[in-house]
C-alpha atoms as one frame of an Amber mdcrd trajectory, in Angstrom:
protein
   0.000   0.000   0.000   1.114   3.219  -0.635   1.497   4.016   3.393   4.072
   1.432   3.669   6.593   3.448   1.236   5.515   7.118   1.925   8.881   8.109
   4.190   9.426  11.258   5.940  11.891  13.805   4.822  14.014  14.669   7.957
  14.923  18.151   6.451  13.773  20.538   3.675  15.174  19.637   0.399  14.059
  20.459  -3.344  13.784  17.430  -5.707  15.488  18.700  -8.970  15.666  14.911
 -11.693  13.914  11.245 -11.154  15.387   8.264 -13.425  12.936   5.028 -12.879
  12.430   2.239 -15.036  11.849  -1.312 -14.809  13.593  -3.958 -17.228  12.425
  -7.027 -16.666   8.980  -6.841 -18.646   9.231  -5.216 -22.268   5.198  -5.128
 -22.296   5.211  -2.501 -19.518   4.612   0.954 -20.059   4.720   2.508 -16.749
   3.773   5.947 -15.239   6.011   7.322 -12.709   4.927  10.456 -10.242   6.757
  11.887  -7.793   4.063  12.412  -4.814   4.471  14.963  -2.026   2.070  15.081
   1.188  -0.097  11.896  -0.189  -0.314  13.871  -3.789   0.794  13.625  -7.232
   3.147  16.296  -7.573   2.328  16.917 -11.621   5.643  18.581 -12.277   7.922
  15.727 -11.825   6.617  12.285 -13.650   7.781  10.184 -16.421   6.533   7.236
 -18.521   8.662   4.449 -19.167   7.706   2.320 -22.114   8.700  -1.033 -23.059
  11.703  -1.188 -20.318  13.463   1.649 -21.910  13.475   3.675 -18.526  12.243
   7.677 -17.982  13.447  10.531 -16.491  11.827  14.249 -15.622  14.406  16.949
 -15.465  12.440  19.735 -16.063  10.283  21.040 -12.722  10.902  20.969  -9.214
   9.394  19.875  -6.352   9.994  21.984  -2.795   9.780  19.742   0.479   9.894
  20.939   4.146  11.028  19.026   7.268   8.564  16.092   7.884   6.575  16.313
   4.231   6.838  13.282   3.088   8.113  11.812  -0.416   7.434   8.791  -2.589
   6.669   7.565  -5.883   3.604   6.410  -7.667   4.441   3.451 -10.237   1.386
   3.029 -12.844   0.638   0.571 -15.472  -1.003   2.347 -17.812  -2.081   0.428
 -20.820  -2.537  -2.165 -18.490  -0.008  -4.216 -20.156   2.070  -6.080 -17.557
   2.375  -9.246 -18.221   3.515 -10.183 -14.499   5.128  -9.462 -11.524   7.671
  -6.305 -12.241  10.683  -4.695 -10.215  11.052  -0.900 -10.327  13.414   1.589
  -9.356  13.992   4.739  -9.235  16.687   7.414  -8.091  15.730  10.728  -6.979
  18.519  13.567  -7.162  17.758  16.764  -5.032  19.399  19.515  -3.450  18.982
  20.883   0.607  18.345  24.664   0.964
């Protein structure tokens, strides 16, 4: 559930690039969202299709001590064909 991987952010930092992909099902074409509070933060998402892996370097995204940060992974077709690994790295700077 998502609860289990929203995690705290123990000081204010500003998320600047996310890289995610998965590569282990070339049917996938997943949405990735950075998500901020419990919400889709709209300026930092990317869509990786067919395993090729996605990045958003583009917006920002402004935390504050104890916001807390993770990422929304969605099929969107649907067109996984099974059970998928994903990861993604998140590159930010601290005020």
């Amino acid at each position: 559930t998502e609860g289990a991987v929203n995690y705290p952010v123990a000081e204010g930092l500003v998320v600047k690039k996310i890289f995610c992909g998965q590569y282990a099902d070339p049917s996938c074409t997943l949405e990735f969202t950075l998500r901020k509070n419990g919400a889709d933060a709209a300026t930092m998402q990317c869509t990786d299709t067919n395993g090729a892996g996605c990045s958003d370097q583009a917006g920002t995204v402004t935390f504050a001590a104890g916001d807390t940060i993770a990422i929304k992974a969605r099929d969107t077709a649907p067109s996984c064909l099974g059970d998928i690994t994903v990861g993604c790295i998140i590159e930010y700077t601290t005020p």
